[in-house]
C-alpha positions as YAML, in Angstrom:
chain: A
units: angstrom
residues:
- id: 1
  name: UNK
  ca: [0.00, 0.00, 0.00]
- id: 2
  name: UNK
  ca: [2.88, 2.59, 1.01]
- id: 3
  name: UNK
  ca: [4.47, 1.98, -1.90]
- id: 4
  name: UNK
  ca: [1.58, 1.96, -4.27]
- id: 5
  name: UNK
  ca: [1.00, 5.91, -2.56]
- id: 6
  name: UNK
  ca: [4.78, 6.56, -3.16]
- id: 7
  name: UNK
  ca: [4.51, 5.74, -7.17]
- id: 8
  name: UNK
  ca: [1.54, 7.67, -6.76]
- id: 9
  name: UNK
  ca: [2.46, 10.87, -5.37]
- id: 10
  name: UNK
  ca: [6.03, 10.71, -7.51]
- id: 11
  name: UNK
  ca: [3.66, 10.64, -10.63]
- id: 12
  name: UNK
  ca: [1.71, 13.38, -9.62]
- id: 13
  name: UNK
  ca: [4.87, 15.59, -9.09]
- id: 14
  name: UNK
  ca: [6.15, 14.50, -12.09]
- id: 15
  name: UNK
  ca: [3.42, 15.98, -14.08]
- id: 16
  name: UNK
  ca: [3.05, 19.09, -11.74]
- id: 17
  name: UNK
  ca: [6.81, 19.87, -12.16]
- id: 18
  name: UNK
  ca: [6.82, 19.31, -15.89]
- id: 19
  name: UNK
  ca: [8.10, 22.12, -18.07]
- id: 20
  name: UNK
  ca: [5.61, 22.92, -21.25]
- id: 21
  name: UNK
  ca: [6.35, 24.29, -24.34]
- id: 22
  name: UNK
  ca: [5.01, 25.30, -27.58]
- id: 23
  name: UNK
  ca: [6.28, 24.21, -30.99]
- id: 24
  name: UNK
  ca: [7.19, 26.52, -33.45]
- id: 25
  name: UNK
  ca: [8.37, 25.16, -36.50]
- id: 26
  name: UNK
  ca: [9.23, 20.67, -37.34]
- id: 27
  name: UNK
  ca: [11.95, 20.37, -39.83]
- id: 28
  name: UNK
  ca: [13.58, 17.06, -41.16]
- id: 29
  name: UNK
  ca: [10.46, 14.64, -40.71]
- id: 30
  name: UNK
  ca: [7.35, 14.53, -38.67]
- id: 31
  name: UNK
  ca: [7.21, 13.50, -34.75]
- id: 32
  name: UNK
  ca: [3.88, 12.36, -33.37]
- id: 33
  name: UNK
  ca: [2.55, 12.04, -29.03]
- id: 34
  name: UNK
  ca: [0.82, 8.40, -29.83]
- id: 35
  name: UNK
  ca: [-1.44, 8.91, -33.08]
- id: 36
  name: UNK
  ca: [-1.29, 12.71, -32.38]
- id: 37
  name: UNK
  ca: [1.13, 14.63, -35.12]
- id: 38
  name: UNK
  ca: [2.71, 17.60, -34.00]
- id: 39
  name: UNK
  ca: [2.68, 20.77, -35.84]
- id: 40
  name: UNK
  ca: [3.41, 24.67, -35.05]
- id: 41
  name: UNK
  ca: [1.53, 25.79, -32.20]
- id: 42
  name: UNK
  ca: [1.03, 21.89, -30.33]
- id: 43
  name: UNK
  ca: [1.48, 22.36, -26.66]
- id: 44
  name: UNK
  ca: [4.27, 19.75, -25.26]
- id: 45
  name: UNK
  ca: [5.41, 18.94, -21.93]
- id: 46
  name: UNK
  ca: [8.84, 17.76, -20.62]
- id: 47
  name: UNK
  ca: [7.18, 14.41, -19.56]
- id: 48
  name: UNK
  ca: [5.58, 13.79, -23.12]
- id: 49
  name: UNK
  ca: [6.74, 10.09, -25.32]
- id: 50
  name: UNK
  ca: [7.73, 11.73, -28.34]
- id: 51
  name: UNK
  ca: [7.86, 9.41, -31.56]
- id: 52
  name: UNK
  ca: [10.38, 11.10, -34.25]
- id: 53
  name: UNK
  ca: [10.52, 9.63, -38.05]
- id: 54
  name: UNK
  ca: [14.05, 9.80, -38.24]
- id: 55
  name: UNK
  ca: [17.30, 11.14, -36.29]
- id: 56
  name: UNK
  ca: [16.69, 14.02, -38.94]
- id: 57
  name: UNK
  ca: [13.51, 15.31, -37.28]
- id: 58
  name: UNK
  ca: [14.25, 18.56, -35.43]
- id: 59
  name: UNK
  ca: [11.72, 20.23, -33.22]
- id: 60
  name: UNK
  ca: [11.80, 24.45, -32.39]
- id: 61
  name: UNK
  ca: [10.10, 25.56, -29.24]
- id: 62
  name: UNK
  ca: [9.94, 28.04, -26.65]
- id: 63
  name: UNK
  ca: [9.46, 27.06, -23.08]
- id: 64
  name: UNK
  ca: [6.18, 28.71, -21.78]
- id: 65
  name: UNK
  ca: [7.39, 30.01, -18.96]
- id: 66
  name: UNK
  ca: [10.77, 31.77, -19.47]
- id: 67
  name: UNK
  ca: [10.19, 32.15, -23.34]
- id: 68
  name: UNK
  ca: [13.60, 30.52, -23.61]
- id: 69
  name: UNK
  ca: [14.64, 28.90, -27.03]
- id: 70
  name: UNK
  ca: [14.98, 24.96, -27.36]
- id: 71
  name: UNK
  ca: [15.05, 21.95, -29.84]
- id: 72
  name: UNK
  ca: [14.34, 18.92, -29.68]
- id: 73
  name: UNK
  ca: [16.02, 15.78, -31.75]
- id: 74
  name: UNK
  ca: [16.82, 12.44, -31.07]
- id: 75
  name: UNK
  ca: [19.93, 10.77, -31.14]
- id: 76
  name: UNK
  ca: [19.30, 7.29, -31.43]
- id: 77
  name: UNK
  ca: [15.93, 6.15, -30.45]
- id: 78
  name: UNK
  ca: [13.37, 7.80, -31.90]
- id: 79
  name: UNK
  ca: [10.86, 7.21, -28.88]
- id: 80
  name: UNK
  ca: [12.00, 8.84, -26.04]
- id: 81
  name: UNK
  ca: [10.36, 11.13, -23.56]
- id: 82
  name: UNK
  ca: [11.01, 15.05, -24.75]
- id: 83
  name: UNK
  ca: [13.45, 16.54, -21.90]
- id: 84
  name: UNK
  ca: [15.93, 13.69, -23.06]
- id: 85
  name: UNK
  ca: [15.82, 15.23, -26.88]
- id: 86
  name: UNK
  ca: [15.64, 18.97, -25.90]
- id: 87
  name: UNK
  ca: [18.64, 21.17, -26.04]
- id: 88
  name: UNK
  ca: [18.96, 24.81, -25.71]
- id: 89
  name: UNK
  ca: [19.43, 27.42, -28.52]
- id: 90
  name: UNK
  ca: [22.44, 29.66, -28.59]
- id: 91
  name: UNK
  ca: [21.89, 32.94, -29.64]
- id: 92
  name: UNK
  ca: [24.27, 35.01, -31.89]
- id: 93
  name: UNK
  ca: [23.35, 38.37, -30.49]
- id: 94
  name: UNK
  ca: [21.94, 41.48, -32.19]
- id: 95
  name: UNK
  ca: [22.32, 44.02, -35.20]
- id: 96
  name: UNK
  ca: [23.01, 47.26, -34.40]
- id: 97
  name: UNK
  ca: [22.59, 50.46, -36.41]
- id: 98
  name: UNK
  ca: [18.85, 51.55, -36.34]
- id: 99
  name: UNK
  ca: [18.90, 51.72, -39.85]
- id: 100
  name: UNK
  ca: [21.05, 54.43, -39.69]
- id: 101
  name: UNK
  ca: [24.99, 54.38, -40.38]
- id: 102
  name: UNK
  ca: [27.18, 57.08, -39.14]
- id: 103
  name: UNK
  ca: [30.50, 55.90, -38.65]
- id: 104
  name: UNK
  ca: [32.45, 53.15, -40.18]
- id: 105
  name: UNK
  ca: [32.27, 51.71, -37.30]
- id: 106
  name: UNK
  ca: [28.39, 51.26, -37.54]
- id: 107
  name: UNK
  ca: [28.60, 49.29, -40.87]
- id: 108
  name: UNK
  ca: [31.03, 46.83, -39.24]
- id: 109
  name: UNK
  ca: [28.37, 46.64, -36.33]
- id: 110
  name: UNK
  ca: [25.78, 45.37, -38.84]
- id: 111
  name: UNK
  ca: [27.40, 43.75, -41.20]
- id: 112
  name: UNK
  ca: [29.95, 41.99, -39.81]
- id: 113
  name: UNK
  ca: [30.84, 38.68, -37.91]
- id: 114
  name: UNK
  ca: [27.57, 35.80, -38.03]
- id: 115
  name: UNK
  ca: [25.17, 35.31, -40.20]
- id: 116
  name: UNK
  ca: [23.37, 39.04, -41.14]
- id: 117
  name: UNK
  ca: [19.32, 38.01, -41.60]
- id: 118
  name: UNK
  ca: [17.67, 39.91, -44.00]
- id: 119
  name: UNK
  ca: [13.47, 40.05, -43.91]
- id: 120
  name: UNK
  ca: [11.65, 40.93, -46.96]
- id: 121
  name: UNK
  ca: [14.82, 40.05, -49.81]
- id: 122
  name: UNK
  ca: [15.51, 43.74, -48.94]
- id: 123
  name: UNK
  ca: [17.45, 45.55, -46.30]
- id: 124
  name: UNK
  ca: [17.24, 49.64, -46.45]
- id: 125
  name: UNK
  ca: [20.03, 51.67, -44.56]
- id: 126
  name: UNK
  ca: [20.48, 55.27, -44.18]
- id: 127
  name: UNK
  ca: [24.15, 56.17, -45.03]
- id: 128
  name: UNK
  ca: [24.76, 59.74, -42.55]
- id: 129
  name: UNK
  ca: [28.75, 58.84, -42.95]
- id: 130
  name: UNK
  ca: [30.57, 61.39, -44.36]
- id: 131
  name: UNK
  ca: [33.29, 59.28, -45.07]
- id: 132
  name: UNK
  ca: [31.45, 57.45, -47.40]
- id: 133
  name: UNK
  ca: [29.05, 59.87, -49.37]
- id: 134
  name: UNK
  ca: [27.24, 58.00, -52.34]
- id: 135
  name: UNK
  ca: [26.52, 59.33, -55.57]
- id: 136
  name: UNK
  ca: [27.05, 58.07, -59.59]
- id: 137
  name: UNK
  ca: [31.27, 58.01, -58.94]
- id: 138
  name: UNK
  ca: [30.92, 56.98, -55.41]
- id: 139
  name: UNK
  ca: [29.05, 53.63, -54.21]
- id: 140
  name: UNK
  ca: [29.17, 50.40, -51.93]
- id: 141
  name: UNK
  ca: [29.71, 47.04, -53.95]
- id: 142
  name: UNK
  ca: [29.30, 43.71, -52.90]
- id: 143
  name: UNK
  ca: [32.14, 41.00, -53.90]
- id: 144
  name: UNK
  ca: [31.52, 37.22, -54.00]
- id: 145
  name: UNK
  ca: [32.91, 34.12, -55.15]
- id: 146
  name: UNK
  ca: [30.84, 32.27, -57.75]
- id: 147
  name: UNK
  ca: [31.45, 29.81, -60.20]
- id: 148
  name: UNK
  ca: [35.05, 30.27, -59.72]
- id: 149
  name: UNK
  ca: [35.24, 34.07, -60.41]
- id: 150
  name: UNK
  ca: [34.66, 37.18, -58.02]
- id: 151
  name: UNK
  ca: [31.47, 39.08, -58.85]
- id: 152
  name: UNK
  ca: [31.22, 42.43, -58.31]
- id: 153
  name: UNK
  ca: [27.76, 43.75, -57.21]
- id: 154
  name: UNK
  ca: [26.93, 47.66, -57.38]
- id: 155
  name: UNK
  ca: [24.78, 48.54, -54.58]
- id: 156
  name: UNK
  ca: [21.49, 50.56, -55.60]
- id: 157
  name: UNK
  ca: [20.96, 53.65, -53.57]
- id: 158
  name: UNK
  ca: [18.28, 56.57, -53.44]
- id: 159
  name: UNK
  ca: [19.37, 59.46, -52.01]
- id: 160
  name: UNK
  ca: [21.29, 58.74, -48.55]
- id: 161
  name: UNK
  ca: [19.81, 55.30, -48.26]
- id: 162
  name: UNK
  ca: [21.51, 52.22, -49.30]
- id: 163
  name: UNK
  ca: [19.83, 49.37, -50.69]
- id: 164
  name: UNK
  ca: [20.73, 45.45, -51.03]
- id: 165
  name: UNK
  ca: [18.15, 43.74, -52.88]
- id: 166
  name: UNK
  ca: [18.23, 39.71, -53.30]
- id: 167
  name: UNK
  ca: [16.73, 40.13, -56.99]
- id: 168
  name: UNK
  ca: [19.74, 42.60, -57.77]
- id: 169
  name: UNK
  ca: [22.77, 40.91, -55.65]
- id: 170
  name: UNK
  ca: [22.04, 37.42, -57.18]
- id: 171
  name: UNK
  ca: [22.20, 37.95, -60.95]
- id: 172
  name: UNK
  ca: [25.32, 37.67, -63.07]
- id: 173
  name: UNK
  ca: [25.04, 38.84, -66.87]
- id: 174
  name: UNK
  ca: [21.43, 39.94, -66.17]
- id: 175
  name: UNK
  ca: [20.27, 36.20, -65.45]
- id: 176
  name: UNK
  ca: [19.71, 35.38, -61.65]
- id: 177
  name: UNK
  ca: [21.88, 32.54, -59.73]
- id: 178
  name: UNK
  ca: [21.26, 30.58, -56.51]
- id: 179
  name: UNK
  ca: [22.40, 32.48, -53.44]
- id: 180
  name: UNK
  ca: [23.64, 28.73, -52.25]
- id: 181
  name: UNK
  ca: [26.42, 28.68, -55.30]
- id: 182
  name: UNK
  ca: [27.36, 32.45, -53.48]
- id: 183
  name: UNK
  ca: [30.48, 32.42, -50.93]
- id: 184
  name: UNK
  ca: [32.50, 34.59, -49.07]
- id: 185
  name: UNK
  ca: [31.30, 37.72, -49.27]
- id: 186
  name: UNK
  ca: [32.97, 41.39, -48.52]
- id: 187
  name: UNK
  ca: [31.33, 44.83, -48.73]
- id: 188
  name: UNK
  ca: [33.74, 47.55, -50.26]
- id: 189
  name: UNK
  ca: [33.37, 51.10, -51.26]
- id: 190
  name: UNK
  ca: [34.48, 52.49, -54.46]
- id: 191
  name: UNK
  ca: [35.74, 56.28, -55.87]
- id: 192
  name: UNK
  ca: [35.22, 55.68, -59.53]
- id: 193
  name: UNK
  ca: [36.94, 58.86, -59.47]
- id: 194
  name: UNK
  ca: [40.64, 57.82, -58.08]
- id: 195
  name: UNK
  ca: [39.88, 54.17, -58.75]
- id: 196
  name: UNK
  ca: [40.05, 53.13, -55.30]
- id: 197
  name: UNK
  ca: [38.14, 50.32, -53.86]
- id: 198
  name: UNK
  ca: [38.26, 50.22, -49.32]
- id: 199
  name: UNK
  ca: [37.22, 46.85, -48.17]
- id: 200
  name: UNK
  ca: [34.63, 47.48, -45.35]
- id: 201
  name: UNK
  ca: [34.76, 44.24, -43.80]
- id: 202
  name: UNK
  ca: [33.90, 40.31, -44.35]
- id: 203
  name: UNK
  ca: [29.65, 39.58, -44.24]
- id: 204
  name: UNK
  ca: [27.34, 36.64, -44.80]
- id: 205
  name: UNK
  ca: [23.62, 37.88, -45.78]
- id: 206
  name: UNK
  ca: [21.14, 35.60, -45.83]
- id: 207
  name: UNK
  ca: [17.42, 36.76, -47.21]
- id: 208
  name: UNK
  ca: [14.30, 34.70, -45.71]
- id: 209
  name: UNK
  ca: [11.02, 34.68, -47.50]
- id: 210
  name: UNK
  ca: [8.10, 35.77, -45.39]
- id: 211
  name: UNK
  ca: [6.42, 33.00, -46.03]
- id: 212
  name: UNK
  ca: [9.31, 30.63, -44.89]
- id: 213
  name: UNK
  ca: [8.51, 32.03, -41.09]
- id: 214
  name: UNK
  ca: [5.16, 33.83, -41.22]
- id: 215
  name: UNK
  ca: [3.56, 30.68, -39.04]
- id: 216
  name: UNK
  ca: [6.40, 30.54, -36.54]
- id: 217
  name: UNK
  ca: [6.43, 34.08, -35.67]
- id: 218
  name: UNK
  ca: [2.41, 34.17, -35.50]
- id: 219
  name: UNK
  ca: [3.26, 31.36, -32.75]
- id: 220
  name: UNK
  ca: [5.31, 33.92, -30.92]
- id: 221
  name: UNK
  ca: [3.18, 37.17, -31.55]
- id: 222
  name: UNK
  ca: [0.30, 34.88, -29.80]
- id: 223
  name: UNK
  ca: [2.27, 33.71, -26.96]
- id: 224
  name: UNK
  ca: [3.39, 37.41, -26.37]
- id: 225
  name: UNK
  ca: [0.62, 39.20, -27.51]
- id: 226
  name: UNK
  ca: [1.64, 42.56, -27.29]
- id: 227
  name: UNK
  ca: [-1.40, 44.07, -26.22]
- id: 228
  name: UNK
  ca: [-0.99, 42.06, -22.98]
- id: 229
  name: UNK
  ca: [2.68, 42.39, -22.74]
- id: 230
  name: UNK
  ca: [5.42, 45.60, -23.81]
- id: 231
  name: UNK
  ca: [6.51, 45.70, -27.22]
- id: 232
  name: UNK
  ca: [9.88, 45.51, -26.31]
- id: 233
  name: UNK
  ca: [9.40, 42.45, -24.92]
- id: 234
  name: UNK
  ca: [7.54, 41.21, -28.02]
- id: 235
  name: UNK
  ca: [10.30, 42.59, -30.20]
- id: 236
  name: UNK
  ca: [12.75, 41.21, -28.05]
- id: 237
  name: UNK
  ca: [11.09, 37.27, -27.78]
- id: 238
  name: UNK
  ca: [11.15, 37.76, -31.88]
- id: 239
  name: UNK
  ca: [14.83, 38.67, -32.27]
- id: 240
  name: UNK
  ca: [16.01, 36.34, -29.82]
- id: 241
  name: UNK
  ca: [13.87, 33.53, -31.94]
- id: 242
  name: UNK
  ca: [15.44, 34.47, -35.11]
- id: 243
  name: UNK
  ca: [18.92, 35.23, -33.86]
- id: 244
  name: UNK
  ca: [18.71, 31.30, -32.46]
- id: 245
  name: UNK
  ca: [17.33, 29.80, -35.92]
- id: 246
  name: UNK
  ca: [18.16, 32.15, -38.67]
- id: 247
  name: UNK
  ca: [20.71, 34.85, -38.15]
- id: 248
  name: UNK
  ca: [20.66, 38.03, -36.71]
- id: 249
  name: UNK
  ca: [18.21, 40.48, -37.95]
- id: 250
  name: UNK
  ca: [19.15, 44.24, -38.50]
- id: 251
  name: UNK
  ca: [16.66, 46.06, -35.88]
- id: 252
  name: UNK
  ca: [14.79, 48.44, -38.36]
- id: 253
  name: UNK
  ca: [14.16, 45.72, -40.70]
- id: 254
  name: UNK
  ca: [12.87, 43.63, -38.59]
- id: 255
  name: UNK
  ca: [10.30, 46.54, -36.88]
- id: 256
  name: UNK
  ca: [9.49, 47.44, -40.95]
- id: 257
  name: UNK
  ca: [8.94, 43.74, -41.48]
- id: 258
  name: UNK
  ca: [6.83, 43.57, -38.16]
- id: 259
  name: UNK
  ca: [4.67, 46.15, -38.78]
- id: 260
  name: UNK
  ca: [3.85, 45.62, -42.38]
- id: 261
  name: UNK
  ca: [3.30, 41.64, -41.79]
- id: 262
  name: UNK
  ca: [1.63, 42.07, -38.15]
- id: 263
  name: UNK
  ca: [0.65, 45.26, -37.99]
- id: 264
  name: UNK
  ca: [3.16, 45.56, -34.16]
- id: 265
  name: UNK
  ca: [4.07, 49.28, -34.41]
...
């Protein structure tokens, strides 16, 4: 009797001290609770038999209560109770800038070091750097290796704002190429005038359709709704997100992209 109690009561703390969390996006596969699949927005807990359909499968969540990032894949088994698949996401920190570049300094703050996200195939910066003014004999280029050559890729601008467009960086003798045949990539700026090209630094942009994480960010926008919570703390959930899974966002694209898809001002 004592010990039927004592499987009892560990049970019921097992399940009351279970963490929960709420999927974002499945990649790789599918992963099912019994005959239930699991898609964006399924509510798991730490306690849950999770049955993946390959060691490919990867789960993204956040953890209800501290909004922290996590995956979930297995290793060998594919059934195996989720807090022995999760692991936590690693964030690569955020883009500076604004949208606004006044020092060299500030480009390297952007552009530089991981992975440089880019929301809508365009990213929009206003160039205040006087070191760097850009007009028909003065511009920013993009250099790349592909197919064995280094492109060159003028930079569009209007006015003081500089523009990187996926349509425009990925075409080579006016037909478009696949921005996974594109490497090593450096941003430099170029006086037609005294033919002089100044590296700025090394970059790696990477352009997401909306489409590609519309759902997963809905998932977060509900969970932090910002009419019950700060924006900050909306904007900050989202960045943190997309720093862990994509790259990390410049700030004013990612408000513009906010506020056109979501309507989060």
């Amino acid at each position: 009797m004592k010990i039927t109690l004592l499987i009892a009561f560990l049970s019921i703390n097992l399940c009351l001290n279970a963490q929960e969390y709420i999927v974002t996006k499945i990649s790789g596969g599918t992963a099912k609770i019994g005959t239930k699949l699991i898609k964006p927005e399924t509510e798991l807990k730490s306690t849950d038999n999770i049955t993946f359909s390959s060691n490919a499968v990867k789960l993204a969540m956040i953890e209800s209560a501290t909004a922290k990032n996590y995956f979930a894949q297995p290793k060998t088994d594919l059934t195996l109770t989720l807090k022995d698949a999760l692991f936590l996401g690693k964030s690569t920190g955020t883009r500076g800038g604004f949208g606004t570049i006044y020092t060299i300094i500030d480009f390297e703050n952007i552009f530089k070091g991981d992975t440089l996200l880019i929301l809508d195939n365009e990213l929009k910066l206003v160039n205040k750097c006087t070191m760097f003014p850009m007009n028909e004999n003065q511009f920013f280029y993009i250099e790349y290796s592909y197919n064995n050559e280094r492109i060159p890729k003028k930079l569009n601008f209007s006015g003081d704002t500089l523009i990187i467009s996926k349509a425009e960086l990925y075409k080579v003798d006016s037909k478009p190429i696949s921005d996974s045949l594109v490497s090593n990539y450096k941003l430099f700026y170029r006086n037609q005038t005294t033919k002089m090209s100044t590296e700025i630094c090394e970059l790696n942009p990477v352009f997401i359709e909306t489409s590609e994480i519309k759902d997963e960010i809905s998932v977060l926008i509900k969970k932090f709704n910002p009419e019950n919570s700060e924006k900050i703390t909306l904007i900050q959930q989202i960045t943190f997100y997309l720093n862990t899974n994509y790259g990390r966002p410049e700030k004013e694209n990612l408000n513009n992209w906010l506020e056109k898809e979501f309507g989060v001002e």
